[in-house]
PyMOL Python script that loads the backbone (N, CA, C, O; Angstrom):
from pymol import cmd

cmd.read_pdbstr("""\
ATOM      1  N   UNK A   1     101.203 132.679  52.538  1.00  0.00           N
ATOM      2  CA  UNK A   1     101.533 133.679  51.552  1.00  0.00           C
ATOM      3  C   UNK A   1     102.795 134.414  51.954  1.00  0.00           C
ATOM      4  O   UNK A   1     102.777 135.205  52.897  1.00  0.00           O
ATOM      5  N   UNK A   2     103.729 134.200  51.356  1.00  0.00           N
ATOM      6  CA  UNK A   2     105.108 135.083  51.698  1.00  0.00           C
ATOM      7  C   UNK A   2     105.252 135.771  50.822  1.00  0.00           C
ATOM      8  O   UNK A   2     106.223 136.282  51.380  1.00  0.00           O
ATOM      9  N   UNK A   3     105.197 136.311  49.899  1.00  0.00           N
ATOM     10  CA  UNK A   3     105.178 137.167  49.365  1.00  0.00           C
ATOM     11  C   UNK A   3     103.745 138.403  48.700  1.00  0.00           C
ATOM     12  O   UNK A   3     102.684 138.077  48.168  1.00  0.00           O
ATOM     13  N   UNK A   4     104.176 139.565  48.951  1.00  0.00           N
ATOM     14  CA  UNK A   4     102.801 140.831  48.844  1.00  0.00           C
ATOM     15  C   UNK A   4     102.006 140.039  47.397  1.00  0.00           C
ATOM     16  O   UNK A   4     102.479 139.499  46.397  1.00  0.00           O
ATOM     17  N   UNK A   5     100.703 140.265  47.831  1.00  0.00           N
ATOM     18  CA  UNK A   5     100.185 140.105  46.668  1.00  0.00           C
ATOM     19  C   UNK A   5      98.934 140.591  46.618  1.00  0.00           C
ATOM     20  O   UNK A   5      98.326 140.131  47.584  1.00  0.00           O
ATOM     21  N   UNK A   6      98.011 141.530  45.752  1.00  0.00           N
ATOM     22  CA  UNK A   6      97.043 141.840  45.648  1.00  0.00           C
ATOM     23  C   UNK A   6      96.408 142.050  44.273  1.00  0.00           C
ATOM     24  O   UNK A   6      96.931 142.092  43.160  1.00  0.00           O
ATOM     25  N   UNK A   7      94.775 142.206  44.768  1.00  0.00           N
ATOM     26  CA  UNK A   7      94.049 142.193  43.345  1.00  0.00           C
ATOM     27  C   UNK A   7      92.973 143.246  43.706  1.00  0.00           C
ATOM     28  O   UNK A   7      92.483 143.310  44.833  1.00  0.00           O
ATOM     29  N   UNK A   8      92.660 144.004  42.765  1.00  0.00           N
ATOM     30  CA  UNK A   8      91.791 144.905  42.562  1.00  0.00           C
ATOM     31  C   UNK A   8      91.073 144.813  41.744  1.00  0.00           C
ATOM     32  O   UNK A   8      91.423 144.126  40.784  1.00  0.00           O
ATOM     33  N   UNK A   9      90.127 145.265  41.730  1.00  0.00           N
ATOM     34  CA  UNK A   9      88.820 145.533  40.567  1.00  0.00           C
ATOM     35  C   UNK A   9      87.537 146.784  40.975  1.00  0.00           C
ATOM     36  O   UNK A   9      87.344 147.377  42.036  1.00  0.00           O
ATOM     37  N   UNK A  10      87.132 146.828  40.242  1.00  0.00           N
ATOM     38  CA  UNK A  10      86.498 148.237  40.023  1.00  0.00           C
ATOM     39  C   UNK A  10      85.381 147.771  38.840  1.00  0.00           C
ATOM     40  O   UNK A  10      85.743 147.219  37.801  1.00  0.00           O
ATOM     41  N   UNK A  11      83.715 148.130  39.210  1.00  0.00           N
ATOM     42  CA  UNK A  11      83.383 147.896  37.506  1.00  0.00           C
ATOM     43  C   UNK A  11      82.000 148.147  37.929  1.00  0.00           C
ATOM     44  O   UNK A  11      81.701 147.803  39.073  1.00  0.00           O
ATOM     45  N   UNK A  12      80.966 148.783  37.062  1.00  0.00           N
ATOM     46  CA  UNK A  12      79.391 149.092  37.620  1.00  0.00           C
ATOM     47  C   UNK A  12      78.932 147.651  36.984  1.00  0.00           C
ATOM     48  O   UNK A  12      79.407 147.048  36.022  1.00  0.00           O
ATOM     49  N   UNK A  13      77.965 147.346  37.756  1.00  0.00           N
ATOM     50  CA  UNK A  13      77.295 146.056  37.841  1.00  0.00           C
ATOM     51  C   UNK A  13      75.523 146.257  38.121  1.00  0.00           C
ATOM     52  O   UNK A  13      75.143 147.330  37.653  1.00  0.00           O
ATOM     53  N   UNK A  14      74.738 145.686  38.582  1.00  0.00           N
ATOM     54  CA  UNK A  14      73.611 145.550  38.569  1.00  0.00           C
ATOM     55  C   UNK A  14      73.535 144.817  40.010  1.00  0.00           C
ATOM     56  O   UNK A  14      74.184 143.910  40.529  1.00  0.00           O
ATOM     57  N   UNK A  15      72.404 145.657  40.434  1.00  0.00           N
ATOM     58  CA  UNK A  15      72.349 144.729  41.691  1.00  0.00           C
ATOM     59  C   UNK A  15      72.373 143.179  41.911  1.00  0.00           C
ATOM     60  O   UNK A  15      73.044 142.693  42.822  1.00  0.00           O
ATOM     61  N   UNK A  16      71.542 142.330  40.963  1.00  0.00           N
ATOM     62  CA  UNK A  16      71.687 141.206  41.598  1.00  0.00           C
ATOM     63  C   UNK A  16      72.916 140.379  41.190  1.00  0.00           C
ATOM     64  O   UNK A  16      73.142 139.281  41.698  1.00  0.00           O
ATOM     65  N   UNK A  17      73.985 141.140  39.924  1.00  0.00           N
ATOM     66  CA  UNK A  17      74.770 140.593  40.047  1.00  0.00           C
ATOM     67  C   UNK A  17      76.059 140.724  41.236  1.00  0.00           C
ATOM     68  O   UNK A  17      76.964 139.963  41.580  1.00  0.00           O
ATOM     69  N   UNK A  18      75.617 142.135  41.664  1.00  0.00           N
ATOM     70  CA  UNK A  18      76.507 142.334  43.011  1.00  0.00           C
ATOM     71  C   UNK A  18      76.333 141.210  44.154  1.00  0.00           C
ATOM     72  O   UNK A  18      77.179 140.642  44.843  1.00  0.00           O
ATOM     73  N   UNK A  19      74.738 141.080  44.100  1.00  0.00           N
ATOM     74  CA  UNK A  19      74.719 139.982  45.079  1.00  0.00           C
ATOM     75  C   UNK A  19      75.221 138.728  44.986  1.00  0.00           C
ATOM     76  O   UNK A  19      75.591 138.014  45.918  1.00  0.00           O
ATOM     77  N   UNK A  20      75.220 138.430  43.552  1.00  0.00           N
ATOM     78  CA  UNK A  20      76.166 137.164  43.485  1.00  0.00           C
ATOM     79  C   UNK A  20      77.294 137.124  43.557  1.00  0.00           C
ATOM     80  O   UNK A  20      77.754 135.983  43.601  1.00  0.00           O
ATOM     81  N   UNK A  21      78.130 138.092  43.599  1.00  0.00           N
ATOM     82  CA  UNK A  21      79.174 138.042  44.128  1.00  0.00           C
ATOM     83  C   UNK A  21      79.714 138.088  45.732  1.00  0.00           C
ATOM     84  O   UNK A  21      80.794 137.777  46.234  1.00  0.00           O
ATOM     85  N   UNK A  22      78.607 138.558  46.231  1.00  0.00           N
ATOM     86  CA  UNK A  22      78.790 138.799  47.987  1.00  0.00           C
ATOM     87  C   UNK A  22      77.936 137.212  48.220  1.00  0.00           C
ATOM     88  O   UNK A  22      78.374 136.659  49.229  1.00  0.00           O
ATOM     89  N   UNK A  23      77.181 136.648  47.734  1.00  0.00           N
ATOM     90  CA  UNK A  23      77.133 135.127  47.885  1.00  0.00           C
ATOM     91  C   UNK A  23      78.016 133.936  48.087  1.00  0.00           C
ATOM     92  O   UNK A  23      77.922 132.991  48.871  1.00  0.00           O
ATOM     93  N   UNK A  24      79.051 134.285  47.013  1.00  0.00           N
ATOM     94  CA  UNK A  24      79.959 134.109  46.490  1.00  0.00           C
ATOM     95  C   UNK A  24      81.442 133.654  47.531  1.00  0.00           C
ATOM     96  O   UNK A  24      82.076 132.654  47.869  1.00  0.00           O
ATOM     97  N   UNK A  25      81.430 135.466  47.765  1.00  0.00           N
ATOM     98  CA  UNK A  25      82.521 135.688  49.055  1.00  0.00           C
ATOM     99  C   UNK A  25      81.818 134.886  50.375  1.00  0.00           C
ATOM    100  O   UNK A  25      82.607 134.247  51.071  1.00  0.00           O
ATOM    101  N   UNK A  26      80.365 134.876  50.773  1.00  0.00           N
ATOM    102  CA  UNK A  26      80.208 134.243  51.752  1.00  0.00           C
ATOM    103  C   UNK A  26      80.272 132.646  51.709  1.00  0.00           C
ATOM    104  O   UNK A  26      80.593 131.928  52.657  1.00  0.00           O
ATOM    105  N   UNK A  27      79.981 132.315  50.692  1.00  0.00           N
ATOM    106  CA  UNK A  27      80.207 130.757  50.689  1.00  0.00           C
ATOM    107  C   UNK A  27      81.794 130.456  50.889  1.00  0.00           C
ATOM    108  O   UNK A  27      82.121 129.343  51.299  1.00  0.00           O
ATOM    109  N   UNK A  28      82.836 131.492  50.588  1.00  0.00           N
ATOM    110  CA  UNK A  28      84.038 131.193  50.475  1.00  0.00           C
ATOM    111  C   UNK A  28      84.812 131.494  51.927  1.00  0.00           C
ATOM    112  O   UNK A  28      85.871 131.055  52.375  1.00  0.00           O
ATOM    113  N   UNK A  29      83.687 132.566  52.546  1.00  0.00           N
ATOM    114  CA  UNK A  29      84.005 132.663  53.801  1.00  0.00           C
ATOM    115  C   UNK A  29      83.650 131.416  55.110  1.00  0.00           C
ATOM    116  O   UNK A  29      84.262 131.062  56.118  1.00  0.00           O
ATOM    117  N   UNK A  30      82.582 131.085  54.586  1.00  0.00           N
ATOM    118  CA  UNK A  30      82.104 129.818  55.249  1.00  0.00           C
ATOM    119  C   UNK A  30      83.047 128.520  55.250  1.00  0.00           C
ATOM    120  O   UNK A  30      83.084 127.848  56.281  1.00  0.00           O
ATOM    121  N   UNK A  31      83.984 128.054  53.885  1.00  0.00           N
ATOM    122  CA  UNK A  31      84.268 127.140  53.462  1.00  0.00           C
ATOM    123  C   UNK A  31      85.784 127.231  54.259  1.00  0.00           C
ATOM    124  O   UNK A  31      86.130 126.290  54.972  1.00  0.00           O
ATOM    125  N   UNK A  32      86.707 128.491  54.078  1.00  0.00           N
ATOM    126  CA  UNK A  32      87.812 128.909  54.514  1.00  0.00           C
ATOM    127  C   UNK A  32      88.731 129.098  53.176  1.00  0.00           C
ATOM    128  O   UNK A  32      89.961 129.118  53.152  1.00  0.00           O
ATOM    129  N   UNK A  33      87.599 129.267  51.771  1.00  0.00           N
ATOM    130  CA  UNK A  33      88.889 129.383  50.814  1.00  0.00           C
ATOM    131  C   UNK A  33      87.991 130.193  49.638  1.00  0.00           C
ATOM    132  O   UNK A  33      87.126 129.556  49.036  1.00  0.00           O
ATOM    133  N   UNK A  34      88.213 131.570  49.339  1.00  0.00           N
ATOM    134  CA  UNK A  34      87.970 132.333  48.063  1.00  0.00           C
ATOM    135  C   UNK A  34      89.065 132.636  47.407  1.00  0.00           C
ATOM    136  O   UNK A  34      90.216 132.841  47.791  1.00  0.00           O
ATOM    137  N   UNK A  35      88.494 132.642  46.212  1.00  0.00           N
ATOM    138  CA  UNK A  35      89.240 132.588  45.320  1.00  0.00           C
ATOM    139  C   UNK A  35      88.686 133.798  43.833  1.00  0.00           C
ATOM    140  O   UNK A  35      87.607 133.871  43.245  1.00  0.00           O
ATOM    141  N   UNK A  36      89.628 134.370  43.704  1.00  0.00           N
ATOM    142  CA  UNK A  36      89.246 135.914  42.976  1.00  0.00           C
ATOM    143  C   UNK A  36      89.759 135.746  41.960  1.00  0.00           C
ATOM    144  O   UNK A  36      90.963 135.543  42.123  1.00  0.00           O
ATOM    145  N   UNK A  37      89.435 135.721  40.877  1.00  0.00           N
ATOM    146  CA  UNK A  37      90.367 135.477  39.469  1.00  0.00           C
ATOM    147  C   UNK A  37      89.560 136.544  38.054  1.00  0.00           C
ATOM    148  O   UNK A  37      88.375 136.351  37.783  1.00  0.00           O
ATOM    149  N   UNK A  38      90.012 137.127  37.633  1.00  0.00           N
ATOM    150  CA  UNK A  38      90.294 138.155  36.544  1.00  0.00           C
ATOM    151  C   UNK A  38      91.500 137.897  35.499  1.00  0.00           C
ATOM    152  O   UNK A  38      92.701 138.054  35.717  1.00  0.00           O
ATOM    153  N   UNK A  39      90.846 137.441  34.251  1.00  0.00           N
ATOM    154  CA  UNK A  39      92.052 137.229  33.319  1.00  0.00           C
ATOM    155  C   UNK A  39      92.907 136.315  33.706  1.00  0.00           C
ATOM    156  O   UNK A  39      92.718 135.107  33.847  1.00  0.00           O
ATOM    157  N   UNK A  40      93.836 136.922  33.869  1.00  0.00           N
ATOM    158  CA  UNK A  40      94.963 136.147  34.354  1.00  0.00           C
ATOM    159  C   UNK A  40      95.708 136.285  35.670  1.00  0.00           C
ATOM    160  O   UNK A  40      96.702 135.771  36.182  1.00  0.00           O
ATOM    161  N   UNK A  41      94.711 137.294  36.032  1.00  0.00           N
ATOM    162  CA  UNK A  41      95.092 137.403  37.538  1.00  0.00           C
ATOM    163  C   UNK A  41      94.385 136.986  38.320  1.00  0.00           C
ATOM    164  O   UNK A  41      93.193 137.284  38.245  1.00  0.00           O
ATOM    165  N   UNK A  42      94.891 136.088  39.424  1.00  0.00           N
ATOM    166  CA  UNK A  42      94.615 135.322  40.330  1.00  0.00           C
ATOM    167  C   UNK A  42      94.681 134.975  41.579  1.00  0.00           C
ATOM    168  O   UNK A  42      95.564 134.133  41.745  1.00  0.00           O
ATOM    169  N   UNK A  43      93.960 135.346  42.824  1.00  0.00           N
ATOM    170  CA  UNK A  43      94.110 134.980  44.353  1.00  0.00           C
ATOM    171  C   UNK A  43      93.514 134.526  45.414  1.00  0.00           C
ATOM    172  O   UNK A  43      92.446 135.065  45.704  1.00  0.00           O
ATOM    173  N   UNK A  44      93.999 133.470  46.246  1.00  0.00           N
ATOM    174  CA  UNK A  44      93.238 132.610  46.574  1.00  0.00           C
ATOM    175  C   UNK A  44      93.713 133.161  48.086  1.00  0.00           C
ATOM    176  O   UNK A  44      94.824 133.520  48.479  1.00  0.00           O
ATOM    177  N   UNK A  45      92.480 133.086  48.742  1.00  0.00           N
ATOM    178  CA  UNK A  45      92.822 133.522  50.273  1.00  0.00           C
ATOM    179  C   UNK A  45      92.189 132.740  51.134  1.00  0.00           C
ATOM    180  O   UNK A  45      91.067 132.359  50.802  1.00  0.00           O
ATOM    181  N   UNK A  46      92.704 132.333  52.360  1.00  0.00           N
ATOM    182  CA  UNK A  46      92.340 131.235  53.422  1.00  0.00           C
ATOM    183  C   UNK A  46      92.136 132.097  54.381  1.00  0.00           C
ATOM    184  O   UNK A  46      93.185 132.555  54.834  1.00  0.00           O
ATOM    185  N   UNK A  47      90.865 132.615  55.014  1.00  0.00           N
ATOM    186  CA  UNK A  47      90.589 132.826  55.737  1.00  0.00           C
ATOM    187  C   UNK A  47      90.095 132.094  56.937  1.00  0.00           C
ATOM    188  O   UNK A  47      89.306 131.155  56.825  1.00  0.00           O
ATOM    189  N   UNK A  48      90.661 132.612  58.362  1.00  0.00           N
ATOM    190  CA  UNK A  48      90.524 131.371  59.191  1.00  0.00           C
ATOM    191  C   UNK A  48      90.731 132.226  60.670  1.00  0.00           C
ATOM    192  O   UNK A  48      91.219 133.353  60.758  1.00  0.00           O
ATOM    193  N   UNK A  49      90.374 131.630  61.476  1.00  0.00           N
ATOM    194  CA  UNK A  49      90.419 132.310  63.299  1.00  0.00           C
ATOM    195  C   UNK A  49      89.385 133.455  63.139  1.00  0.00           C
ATOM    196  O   UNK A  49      88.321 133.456  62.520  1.00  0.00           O
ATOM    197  N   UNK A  50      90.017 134.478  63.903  1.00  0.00           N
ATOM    198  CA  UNK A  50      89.311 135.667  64.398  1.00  0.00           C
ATOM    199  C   UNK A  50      89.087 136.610  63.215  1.00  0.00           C
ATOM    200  O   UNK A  50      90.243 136.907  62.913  1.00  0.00           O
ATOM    201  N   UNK A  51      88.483 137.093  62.582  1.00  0.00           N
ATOM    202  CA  UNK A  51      88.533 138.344  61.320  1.00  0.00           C
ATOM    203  C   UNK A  51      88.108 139.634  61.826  1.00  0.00           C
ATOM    204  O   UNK A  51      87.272 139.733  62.724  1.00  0.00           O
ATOM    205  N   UNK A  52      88.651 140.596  61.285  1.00  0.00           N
ATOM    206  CA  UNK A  52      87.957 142.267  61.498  1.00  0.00           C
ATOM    207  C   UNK A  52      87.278 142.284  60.705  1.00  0.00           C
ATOM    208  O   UNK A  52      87.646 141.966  59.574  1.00  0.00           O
ATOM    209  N   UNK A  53      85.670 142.762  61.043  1.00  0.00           N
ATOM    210  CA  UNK A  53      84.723 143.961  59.909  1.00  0.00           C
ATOM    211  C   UNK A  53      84.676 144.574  60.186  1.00  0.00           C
ATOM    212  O   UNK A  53      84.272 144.733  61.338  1.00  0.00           O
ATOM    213  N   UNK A  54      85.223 146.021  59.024  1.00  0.00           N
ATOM    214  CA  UNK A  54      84.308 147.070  59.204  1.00  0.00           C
ATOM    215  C   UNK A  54      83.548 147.400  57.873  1.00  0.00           C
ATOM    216  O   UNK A  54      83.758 146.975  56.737  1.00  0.00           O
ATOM    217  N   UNK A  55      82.659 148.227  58.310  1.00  0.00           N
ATOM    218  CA  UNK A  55      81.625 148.685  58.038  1.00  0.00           C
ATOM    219  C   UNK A  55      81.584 150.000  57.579  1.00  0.00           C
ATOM    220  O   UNK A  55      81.803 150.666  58.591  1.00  0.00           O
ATOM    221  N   UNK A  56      81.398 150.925  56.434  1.00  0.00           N
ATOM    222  CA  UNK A  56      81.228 152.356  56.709  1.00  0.00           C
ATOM    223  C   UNK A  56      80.083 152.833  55.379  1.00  0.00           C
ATOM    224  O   UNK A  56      80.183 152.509  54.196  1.00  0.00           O
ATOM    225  N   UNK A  57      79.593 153.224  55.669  1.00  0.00           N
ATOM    226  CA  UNK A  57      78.535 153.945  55.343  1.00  0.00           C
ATOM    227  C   UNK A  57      78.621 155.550  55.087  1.00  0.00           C
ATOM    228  O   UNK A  57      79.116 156.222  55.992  1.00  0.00           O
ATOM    229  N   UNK A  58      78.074 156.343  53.660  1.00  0.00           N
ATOM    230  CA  UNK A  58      77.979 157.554  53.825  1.00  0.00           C
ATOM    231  C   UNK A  58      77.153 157.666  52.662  1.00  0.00           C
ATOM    232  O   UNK A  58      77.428 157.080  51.614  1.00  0.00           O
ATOM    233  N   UNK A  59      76.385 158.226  52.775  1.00  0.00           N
ATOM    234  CA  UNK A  59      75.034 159.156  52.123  1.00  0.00           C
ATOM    235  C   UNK A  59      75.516 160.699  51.908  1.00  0.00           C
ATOM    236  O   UNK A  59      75.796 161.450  52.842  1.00  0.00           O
ATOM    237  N   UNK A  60      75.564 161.021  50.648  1.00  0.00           N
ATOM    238  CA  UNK A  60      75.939 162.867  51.011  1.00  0.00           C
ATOM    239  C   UNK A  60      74.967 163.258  49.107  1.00  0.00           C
ATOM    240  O   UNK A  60      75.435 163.243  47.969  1.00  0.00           O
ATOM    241  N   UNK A  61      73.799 163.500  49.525  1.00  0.00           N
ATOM    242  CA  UNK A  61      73.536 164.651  48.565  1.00  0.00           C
ATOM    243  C   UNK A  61      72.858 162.988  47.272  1.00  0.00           C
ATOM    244  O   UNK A  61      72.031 162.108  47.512  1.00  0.00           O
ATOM    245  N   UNK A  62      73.434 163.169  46.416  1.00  0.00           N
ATOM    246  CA  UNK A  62      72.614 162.263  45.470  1.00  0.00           C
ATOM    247  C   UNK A  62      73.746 161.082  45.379  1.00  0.00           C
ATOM    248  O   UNK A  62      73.564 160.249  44.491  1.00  0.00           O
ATOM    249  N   UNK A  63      74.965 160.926  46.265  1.00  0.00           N
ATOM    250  CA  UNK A  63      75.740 160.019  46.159  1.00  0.00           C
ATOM    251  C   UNK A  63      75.714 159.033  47.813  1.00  0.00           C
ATOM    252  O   UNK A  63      75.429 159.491  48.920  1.00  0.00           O
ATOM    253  N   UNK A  64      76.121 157.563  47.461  1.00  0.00           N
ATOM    254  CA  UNK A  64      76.130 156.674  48.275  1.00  0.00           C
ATOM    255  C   UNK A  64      77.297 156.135  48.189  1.00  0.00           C
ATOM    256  O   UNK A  64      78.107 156.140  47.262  1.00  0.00           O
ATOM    257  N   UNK A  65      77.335 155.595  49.382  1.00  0.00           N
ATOM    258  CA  UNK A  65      79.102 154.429  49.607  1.00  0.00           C
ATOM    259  C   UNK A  65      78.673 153.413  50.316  1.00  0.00           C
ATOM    260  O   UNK A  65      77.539 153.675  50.715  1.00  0.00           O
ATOM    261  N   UNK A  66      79.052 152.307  50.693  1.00  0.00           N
ATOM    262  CA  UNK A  66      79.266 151.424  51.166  1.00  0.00           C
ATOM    263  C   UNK A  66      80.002 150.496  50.846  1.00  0.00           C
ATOM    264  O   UNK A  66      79.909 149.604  50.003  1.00  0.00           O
ATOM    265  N   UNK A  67      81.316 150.979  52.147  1.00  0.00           N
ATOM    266  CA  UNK A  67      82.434 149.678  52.126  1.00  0.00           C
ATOM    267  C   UNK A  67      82.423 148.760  53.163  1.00  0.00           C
ATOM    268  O   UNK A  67      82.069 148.984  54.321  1.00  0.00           O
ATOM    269  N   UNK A  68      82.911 147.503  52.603  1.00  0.00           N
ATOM    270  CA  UNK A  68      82.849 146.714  53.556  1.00  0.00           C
ATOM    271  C   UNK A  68      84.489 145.812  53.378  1.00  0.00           C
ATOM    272  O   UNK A  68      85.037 145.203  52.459  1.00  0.00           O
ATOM    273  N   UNK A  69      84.827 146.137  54.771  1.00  0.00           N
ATOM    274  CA  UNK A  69      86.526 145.742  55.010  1.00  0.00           C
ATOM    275  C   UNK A  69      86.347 144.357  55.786  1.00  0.00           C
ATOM    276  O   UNK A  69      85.622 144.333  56.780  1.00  0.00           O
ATOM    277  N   UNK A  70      87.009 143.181  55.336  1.00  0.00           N
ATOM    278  CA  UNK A  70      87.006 142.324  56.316  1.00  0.00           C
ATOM    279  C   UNK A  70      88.826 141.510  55.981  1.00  0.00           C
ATOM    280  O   UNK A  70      89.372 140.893  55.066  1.00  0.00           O
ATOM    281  N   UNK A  71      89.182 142.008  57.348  1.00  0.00           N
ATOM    282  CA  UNK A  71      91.008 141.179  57.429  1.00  0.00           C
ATOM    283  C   UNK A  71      91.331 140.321  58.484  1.00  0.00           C
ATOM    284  O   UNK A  71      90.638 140.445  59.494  1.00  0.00           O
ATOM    285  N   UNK A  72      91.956 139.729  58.491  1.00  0.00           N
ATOM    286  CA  UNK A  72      92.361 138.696  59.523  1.00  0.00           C
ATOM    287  C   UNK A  72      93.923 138.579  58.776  1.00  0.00           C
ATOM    288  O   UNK A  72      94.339 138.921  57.669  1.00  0.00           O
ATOM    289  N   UNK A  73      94.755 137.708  60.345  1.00  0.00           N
ATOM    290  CA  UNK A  73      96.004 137.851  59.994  1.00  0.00           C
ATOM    291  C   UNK A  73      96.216 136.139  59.849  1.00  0.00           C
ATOM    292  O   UNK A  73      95.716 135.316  60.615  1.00  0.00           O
ATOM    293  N   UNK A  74      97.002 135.863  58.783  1.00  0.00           N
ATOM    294  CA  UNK A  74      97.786 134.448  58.628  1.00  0.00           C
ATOM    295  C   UNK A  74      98.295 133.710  59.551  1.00  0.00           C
ATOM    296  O   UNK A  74      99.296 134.169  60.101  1.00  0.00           O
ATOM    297  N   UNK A  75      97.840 132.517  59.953  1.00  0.00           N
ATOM    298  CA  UNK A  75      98.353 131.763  60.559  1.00  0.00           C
ATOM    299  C   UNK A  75      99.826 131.685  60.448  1.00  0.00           C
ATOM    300  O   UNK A  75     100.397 131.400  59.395  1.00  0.00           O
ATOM    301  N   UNK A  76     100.727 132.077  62.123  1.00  0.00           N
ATOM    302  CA  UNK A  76     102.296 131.338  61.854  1.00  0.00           C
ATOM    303  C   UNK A  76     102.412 131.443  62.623  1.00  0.00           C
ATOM    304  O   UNK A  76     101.662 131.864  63.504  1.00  0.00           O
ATOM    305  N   UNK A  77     103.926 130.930  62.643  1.00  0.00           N
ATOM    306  CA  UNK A  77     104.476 130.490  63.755  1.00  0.00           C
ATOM    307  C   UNK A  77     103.954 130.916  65.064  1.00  0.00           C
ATOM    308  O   UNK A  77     103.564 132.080  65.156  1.00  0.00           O
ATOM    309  N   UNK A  78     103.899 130.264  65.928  1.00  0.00           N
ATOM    310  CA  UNK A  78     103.588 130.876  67.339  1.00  0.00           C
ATOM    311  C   UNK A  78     104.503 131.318  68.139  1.00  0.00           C
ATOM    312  O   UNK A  78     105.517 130.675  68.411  1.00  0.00           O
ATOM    313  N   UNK A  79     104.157 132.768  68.716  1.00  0.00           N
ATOM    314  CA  UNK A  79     105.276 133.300  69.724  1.00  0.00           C
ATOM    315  C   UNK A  79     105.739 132.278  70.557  1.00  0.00           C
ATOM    316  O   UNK A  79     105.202 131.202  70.819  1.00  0.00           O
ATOM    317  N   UNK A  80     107.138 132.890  71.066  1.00  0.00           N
ATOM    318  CA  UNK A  80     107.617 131.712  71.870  1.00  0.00           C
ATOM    319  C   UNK A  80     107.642 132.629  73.156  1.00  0.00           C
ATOM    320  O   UNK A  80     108.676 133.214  73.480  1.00  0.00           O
ATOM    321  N   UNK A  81     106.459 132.736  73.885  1.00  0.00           N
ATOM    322  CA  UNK A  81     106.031 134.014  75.009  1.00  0.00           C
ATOM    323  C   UNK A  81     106.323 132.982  76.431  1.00  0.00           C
ATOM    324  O   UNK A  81     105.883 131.841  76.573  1.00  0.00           O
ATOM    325  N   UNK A  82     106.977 133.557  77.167  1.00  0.00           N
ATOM    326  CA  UNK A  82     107.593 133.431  78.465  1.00  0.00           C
ATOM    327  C   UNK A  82     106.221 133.940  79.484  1.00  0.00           C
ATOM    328  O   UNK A  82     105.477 134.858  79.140  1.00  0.00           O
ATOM    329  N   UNK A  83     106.065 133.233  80.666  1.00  0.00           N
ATOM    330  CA  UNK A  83     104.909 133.932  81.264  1.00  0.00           C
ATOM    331  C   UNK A  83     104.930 134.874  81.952  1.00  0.00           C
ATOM    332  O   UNK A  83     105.779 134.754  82.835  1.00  0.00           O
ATOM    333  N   UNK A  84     104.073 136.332  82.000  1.00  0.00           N
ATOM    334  CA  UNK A  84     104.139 137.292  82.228  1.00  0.00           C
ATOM    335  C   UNK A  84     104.657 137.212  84.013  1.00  0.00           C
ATOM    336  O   UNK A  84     104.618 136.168  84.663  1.00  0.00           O
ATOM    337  N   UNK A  85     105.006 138.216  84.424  1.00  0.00           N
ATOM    338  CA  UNK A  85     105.350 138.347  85.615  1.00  0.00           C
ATOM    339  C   UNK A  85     105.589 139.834  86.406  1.00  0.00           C
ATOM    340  O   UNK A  85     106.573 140.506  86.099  1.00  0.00           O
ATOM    341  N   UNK A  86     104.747 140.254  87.316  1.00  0.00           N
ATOM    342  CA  UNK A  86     104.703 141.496  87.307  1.00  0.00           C
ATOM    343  C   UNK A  86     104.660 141.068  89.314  1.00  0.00           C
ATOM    344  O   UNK A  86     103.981 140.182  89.834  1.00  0.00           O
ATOM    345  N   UNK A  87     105.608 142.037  90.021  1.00  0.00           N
ATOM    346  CA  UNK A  87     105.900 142.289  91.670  1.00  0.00           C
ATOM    347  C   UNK A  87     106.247 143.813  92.051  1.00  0.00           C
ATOM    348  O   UNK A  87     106.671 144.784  91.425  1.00  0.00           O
ATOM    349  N   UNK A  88     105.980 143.633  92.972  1.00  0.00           N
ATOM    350  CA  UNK A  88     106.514 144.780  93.542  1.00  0.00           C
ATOM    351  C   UNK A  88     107.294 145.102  94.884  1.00  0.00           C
ATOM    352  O   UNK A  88     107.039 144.519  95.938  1.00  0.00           O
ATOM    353  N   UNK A  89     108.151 145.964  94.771  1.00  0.00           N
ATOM    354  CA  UNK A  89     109.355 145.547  96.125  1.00  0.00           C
ATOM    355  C   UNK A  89     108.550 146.155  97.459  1.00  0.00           C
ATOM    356  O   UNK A  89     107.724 147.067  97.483  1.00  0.00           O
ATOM    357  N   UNK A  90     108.988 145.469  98.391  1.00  0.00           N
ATOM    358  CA  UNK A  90     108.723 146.032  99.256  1.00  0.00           C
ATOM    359  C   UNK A  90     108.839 146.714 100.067  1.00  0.00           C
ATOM    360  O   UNK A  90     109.988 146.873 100.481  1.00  0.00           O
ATOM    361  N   UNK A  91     107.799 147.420 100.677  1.00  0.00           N
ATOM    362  CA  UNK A  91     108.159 148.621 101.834  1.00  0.00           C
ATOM    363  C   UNK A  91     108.763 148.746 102.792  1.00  0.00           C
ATOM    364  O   UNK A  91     108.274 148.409 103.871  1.00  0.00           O
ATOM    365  N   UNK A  92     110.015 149.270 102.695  1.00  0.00           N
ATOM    366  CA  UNK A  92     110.893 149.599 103.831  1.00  0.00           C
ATOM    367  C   UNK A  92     110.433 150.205 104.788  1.00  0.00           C
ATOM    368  O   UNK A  92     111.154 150.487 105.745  1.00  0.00           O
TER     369      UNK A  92
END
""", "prot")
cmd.dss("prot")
cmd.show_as("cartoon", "prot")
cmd.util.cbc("prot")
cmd.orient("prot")
């Protein structure tokens, strides 16, 4: 992906259709390819290696949240890293 691209959505649902959608994302997480499409908007993401979750949770009064963040970074090019090297002079 070289160029920014994102998709949003927002919308009250029903529980078990929420769950089909977090089914959904996990089968796509399993596979290494989801794919999000609305209208005419459209994005397909390859997830792959190491990923971040987080998690956050808050309860306050008659309202609930729960988000759930999960990112990982795109495969590229590989550094071209020299091997570390660390001495120290010695005591006169």
């Amino acid at each position: 992906m070289g160029k920014k691209q994102s998709f949003e959505h927002e919308s009250l649902q029903d529980r078990e259709t929420i769950v089909a959608y977090l089914e959904a994302l996990t089968e796509g997480l399993r596979s290494g390819r989801v794919e999000i499409r609305q209208g005419e908007e459209e994005l397909t993401l390859e997830p792959d290696g190491l990923l971040t979750l987080g998690i956050r949770a808050v309860h306050k009064r008659d309202r609930t949240r729960l988000d759930v963040r999960i990112s990982w970074r795109d495969a590229g090019p590989e550094p071209d890293q020299a091997p570390l090297e660390i001495s120290a002079p010695e005591a006169t």
